[in-house]
C-alpha positions as CSV (number, residue, x, y, z in Angstrom):
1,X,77.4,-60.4,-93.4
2,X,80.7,-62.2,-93.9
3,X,81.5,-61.1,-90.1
4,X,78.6,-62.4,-88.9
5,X,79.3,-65.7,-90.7
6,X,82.9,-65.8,-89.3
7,X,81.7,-64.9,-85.2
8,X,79.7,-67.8,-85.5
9,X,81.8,-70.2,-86.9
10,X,84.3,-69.1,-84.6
11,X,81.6,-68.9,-81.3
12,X,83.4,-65.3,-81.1
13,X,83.7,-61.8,-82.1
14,X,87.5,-61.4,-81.8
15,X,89.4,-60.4,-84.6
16,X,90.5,-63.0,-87.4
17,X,92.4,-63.3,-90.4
18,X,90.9,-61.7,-93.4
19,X,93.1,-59.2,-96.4
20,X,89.1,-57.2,-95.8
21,X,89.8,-54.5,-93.1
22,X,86.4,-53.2,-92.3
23,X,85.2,-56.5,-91.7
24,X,87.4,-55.7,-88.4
25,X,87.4,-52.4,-87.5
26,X,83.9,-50.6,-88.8
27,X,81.1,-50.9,-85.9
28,X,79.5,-53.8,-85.4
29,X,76.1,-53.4,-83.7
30,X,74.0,-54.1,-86.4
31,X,75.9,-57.0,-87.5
32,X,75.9,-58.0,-83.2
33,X,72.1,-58.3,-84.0
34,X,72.0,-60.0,-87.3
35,X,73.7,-62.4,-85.4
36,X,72.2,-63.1,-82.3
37,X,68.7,-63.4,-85.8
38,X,70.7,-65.7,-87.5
39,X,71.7,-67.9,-84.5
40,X,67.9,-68.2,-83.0
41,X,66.4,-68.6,-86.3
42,X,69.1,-71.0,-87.6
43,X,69.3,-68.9,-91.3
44,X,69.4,-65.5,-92.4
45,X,65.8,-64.8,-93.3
46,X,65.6,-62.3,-90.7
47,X,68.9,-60.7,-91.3
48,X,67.0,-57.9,-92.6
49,X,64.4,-56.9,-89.9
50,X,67.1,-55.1,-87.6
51,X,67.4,-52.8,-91.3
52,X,63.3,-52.9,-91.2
53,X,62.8,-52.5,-87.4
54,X,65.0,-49.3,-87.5
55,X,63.2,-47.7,-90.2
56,X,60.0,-48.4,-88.6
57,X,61.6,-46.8,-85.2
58,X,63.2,-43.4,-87.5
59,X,59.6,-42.8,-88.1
60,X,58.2,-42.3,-85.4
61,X,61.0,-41.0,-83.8
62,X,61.1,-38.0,-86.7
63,X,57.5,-37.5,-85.7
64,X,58.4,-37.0,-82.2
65,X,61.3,-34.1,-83.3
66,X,58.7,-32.3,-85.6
67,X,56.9,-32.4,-82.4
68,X,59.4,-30.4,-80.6
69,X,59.6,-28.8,-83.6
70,X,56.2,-27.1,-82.9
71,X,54.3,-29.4,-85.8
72,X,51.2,-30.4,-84.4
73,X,49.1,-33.6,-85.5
74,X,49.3,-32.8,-89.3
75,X,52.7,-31.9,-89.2
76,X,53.6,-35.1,-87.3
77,X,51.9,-36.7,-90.0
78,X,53.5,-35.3,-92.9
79,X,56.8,-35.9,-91.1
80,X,56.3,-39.8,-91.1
81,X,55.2,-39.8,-94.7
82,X,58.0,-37.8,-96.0
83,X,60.5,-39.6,-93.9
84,X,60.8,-42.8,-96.5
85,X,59.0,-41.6,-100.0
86,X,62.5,-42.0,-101.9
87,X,63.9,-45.0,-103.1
88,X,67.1,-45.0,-101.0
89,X,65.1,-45.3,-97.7
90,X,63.1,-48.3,-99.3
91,X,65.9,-50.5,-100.7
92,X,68.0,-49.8,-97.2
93,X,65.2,-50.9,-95.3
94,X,64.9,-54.2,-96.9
95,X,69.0,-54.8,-96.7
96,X,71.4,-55.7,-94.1
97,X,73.6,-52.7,-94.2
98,X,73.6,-50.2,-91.1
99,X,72.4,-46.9,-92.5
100,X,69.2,-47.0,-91.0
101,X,70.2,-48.6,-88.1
102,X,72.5,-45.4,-87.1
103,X,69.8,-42.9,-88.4
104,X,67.5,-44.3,-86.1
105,X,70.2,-44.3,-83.1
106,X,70.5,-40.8,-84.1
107,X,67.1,-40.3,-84.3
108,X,66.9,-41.0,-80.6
109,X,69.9,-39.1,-79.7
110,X,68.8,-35.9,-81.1
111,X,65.2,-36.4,-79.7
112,X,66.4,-36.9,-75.9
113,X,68.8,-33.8,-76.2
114,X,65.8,-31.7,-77.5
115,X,63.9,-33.0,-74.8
116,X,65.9,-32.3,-72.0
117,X,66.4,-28.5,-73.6
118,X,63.0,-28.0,-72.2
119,X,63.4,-29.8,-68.9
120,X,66.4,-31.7,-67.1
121,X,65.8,-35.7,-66.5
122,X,68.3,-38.4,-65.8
123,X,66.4,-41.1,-67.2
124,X,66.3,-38.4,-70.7
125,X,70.1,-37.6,-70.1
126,X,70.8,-41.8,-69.9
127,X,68.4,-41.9,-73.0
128,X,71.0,-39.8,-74.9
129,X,74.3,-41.3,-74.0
130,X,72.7,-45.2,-74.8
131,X,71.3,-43.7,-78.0
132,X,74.8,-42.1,-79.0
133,X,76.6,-45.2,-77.7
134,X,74.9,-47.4,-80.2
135,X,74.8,-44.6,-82.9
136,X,78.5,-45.0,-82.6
137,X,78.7,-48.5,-82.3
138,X,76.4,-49.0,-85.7
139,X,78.3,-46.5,-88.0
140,X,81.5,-43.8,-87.4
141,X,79.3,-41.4,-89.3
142,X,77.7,-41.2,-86.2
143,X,80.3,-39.2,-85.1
144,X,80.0,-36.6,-87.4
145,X,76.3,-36.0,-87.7
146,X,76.5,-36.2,-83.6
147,X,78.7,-33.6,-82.7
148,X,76.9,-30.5,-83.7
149,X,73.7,-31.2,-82.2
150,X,75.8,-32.4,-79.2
151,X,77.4,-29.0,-79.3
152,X,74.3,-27.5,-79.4
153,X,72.8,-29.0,-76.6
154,X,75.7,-28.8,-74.2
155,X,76.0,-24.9,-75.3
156,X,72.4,-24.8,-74.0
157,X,72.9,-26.3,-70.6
158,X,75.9,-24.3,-70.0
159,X,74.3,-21.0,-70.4
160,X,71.2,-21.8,-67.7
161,X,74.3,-23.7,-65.0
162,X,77.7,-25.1,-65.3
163,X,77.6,-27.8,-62.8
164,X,74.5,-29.1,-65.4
165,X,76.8,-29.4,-68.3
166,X,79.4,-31.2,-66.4
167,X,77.2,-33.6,-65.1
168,X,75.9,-33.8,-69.1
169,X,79.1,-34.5,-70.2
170,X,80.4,-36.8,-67.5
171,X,77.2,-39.1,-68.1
172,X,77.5,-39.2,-71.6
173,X,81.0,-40.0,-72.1
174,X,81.2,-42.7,-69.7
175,X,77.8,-44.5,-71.3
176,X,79.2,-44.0,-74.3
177,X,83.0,-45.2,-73.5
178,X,81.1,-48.0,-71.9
179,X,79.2,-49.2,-74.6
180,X,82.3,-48.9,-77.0
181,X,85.2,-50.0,-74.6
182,X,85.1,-53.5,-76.0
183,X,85.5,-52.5,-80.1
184,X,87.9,-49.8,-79.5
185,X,90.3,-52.7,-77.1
186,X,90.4,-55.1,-80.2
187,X,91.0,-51.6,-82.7
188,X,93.4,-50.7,-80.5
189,X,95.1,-54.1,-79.7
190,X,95.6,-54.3,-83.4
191,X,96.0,-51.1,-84.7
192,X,97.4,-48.9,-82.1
193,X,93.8,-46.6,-82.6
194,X,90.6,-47.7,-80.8
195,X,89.1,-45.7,-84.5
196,X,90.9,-48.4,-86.8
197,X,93.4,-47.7,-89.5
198,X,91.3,-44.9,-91.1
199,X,91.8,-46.7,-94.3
200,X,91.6,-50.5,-96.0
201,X,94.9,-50.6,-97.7
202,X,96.1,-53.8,-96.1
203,X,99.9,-53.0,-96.5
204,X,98.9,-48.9,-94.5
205,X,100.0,-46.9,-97.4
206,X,97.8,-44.3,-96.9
207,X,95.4,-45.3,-100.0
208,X,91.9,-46.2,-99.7
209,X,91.9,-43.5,-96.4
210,X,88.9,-42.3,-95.5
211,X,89.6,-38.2,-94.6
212,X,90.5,-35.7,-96.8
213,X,94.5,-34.8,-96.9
214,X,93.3,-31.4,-97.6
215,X,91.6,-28.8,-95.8
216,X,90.5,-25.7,-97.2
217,X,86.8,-24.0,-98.1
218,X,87.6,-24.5,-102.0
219,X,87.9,-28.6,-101.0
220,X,84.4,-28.0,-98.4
221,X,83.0,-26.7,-101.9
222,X,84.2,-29.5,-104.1
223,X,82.5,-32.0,-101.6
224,X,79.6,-30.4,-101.8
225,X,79.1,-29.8,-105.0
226,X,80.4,-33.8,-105.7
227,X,78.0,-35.3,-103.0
228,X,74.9,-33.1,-104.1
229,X,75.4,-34.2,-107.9
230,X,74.8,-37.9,-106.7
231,X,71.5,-37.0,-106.7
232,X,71.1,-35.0,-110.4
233,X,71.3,-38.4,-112.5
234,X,68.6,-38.5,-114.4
235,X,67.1,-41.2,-117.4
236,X,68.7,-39.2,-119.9
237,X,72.5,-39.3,-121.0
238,X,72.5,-35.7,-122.5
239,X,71.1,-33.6,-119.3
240,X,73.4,-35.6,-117.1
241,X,76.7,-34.8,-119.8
242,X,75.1,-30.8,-118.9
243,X,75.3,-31.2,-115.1
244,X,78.6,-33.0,-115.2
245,X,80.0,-30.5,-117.5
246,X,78.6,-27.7,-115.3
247,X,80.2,-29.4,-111.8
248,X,83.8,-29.5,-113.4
249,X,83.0,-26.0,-114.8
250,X,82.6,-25.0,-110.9
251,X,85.6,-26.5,-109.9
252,X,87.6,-24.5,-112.5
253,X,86.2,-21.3,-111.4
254,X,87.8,-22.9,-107.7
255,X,90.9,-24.0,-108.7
256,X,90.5,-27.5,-108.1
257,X,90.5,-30.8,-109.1
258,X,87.5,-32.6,-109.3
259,X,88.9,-35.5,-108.7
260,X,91.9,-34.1,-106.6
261,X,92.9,-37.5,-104.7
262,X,93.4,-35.5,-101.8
263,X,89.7,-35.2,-101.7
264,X,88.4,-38.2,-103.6
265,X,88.2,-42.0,-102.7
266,X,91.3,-44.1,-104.0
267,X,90.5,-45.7,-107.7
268,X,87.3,-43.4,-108.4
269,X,85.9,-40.6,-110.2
270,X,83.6,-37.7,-110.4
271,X,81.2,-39.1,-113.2
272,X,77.3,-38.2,-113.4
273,X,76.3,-42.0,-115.4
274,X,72.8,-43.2,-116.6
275,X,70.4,-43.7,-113.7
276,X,67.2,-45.2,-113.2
277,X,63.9,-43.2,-112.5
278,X,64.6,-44.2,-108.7
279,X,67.9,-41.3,-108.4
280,X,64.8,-39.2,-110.1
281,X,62.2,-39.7,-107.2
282,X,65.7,-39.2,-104.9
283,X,66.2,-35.9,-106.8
284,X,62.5,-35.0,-106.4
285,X,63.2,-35.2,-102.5
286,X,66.4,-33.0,-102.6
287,X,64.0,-30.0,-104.4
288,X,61.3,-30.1,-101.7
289,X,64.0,-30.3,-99.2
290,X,65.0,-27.0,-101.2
291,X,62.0,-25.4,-102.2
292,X,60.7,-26.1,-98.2
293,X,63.3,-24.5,-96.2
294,X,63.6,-21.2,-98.9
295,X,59.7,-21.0,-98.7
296,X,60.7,-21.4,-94.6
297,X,63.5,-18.5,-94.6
298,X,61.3,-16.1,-97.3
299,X,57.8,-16.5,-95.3
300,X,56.1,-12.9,-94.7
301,X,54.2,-14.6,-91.8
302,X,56.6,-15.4,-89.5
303,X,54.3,-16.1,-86.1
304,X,53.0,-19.4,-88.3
305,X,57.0,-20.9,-87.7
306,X,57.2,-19.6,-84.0
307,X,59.0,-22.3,-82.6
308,X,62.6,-21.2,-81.7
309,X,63.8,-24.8,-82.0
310,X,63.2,-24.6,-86.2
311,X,65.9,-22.2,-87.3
312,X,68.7,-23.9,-84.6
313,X,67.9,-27.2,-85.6
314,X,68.2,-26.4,-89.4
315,X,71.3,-24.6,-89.0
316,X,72.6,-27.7,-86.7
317,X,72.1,-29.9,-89.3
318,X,73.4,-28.2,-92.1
319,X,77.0,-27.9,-90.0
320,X,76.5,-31.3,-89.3
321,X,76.5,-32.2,-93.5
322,X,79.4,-29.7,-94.2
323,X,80.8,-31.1,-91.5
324,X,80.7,-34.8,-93.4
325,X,81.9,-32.8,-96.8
326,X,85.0,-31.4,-94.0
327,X,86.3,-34.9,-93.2
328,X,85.4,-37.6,-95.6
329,X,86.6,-37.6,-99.1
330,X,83.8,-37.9,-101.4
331,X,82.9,-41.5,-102.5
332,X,80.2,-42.3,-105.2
333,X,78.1,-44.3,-103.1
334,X,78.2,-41.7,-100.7
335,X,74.1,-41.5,-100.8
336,X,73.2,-44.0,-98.4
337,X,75.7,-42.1,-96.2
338,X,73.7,-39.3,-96.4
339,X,70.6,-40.9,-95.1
340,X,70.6,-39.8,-91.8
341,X,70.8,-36.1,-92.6
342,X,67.5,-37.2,-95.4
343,X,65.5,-38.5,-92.3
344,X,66.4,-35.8,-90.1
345,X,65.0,-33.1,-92.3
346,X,61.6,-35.3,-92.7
347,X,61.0,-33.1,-89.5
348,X,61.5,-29.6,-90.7
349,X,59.7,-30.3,-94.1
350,X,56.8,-31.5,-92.5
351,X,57.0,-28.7,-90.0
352,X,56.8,-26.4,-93.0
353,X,54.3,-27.5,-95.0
354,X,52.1,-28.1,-92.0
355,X,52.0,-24.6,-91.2
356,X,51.8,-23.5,-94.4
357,X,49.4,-20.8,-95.3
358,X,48.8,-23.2,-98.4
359,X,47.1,-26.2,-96.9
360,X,45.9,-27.3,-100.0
361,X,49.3,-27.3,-102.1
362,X,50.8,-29.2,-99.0
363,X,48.4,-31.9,-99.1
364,X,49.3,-32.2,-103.3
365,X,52.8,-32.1,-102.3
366,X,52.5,-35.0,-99.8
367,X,50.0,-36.9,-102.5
368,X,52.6,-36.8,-104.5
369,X,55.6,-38.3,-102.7
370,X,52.8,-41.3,-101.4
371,X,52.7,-41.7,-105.6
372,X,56.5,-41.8,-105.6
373,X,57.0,-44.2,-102.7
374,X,54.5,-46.5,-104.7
375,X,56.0,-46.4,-107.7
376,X,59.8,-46.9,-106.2
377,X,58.1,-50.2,-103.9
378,X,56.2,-51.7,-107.1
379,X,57.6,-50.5,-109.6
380,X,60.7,-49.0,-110.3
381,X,63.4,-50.3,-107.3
382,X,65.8,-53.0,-107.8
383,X,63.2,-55.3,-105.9
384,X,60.2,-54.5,-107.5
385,X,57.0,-56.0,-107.5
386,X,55.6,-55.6,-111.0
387,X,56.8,-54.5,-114.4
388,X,59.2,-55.5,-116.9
389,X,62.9,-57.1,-116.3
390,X,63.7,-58.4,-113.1
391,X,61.0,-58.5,-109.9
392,X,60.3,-60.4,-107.2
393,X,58.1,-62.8,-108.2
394,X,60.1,-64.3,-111.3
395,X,62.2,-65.5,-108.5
396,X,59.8,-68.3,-107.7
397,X,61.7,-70.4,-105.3
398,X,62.4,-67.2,-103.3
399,X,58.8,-66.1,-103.3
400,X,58.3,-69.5,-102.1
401,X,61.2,-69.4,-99.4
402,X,59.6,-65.7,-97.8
403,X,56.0,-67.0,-98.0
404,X,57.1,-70.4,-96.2
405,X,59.4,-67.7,-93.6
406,X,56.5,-65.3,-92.8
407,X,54.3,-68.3,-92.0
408,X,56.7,-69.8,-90.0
């Protein structure tokens, strides 16, 4: 937000002096369209719908890859349900950071290249070079959790007619170029990279960097481990001392630091603290994600999962997150990083359950996580509605100040 301040005072979007690096160099779309909000509306009460907007947009667009998926109505269904019942998805659709905004980008990338798997269309192919321009524009993650399925895709095409995948490539790049030109002529104006620095040290001493300085399956392993564990905290101090004790314990048996600062973010470390029941609901998620895809790869009855797209797009998106744990070192808020990778398996847990021999144990499991999204809205997030400490409406001027916007 304190870009978004600064373009307007200034009436432009060109660099300007600040000791706060990202404000410069990370991707600006989503800040682009709190802008333009903020300008028309003469505040920042809307600051948060482009946040909202996407999340409503990631929803249906999941519904739309379980669809390709092979999920049929029910499956569809589940897939938008399952798609936001955990706490992080709630509290980043009500902010003004950019995590939903590139999972929905994404969201729309992956659907168009599944699409045109099945059947070749410009106005799909144009669909999926504007979707992975502004994926790229909203977050550099995007680059990451991109590439595989791009890969996957492109393999695809090239199989069934070369002349196909060049023209894939060719139309892709040059959207996405296009849509990025301008950022990457100020990055590399200033900094010699149209990426940025690839850190936020302000004097470039190589701290605060953003990829791993080592590269090796025992640091893969470390990151994995780290970036899974952000989602064990639970409510009580002694099973979280047992989880952290059992992390470092792995990293022993691998010969590495747990918090090697090869692999770890400049000033932090690997620590499981006391969380709320929200990182429990969170942890809930991570299980079925779990229990889902195992029930998925142990099934006797294979014709009910006959879709050929399942299995490729599972194994797509699991390079795609070691792929993450390859190049960035691990951060403790590295959870809402993740959230792309949560909303894109919405699709293959609802796919699952949906085709489920156990229709009745699916319907309890998707009860349930309706019960959890409840509780995490009204109850339990850091913007609650009701219950003890600190909720909305004990903030009585802003009650007042949402109830006046939404009328307005």
């Amino acid at each position: 937000m304190s870009r978004v301040a600064h373009w307007t005072q200034n009436q432009s979007i060109d660099f300007y002096p600040t000791y706060i690096l990202r404000q410069l160099h990370q991707a600006p779309w989503s800040e682009f369209a709190i802008t333009h909000f903020q300008i028309l509306s003469g505040s920042d009460r809307y600051a948060n719908l482009i946040q909202w907007f996407s999340m409503i947009g990631s929803i249906i667009g999941v519904s739309l890859i379980a669809k390709q998926l092979g999920a049929f109505s029910r499956g569809q269904i589940f897939t938008a349900v399952l798609s936001i019942p955990f706490p992080l998805a709630i509290l980043e659709a009500t902010s003004t950071k950019n995590d939903y905004v590139v999972s929905f980008w994404l969201v729309c990338f992956i659907y168009f290249l599944m699409v045109m798997k099945k059947r070749i269309s410009f106005p799909y192919l144009l669909g999926a070079g504007c979707s992975l321009g502004l994926a790229i524009l909203s977050k550099g993650t995007a680059y990451i959790f991109a590439f595989p399925f791009l890969i996957w895709c492109c393999f695809g095409v090239f199989k069934k007619s070369r002349a196909q995948f060049l023209k894939y490539v060719l139309v892709i790049a040059i959207v996405v170029i296009s849509m990025n030109f301008g950022h990457y002529l100020r990055n590399f104006n200033l900094y010699g990279n149209p990426l940025g620095p690839g850190q936020e040290s302000p004097t470039m001493n190589g701290s605060h960097k953003y990829t791993n300085d080592a590269f090796s399956i025992a640091t893969v392993t470390s990151n994995v481990i780290r970036n899974l564990a952000l989602y064990a905290g639970t409510p009580y101090v002694f099973i979280n001392e047992i989880i952290e004790d059992g992390a470092y314990s792995l990293h022993n048996l691998l010969g590495i630091d747990a918090n090697d600062t090869r692999t770890t973010w400049s000033g932090t470390e690997f620590h499981i603290g006391k969380h709320s029941n929200d990182s429990g609901v969170n942890l809930v998620y991570i299980i079925l994600i779990i229990v889902s895809i195992t029930f998925w790869l142990c099934s006797t009855n294979k014709y009910e999962f006959k879709s050929k797209y399942l299995g490729r797009y599972v194994i797509t998106l699991m390079i795609a997150s070691l792929l993450f744990c390859f190049v960035l070192k691990w951060q403790p808020w590295h959870s809402r990083l993740h959230l792309p990778v949560l909303v894109l398996l919405s699709p293959v847990i609802g796919t699952i359950l949906s085709k489920s021999s156990y229709k009745k144990v699916a319907n309890v499991i998707v009860s349930i996580m309706i019960l959890f999204l409840v509780q995490s809205v009204f109850f339990d997030s850091d913007r609650k509605v009701f219950g003890k400490g600190n909720t909305l409406w004990l903030h009585k001027n802003l009650t007042l100040q949402v109830i006046k916007g939404l009328r307005s």
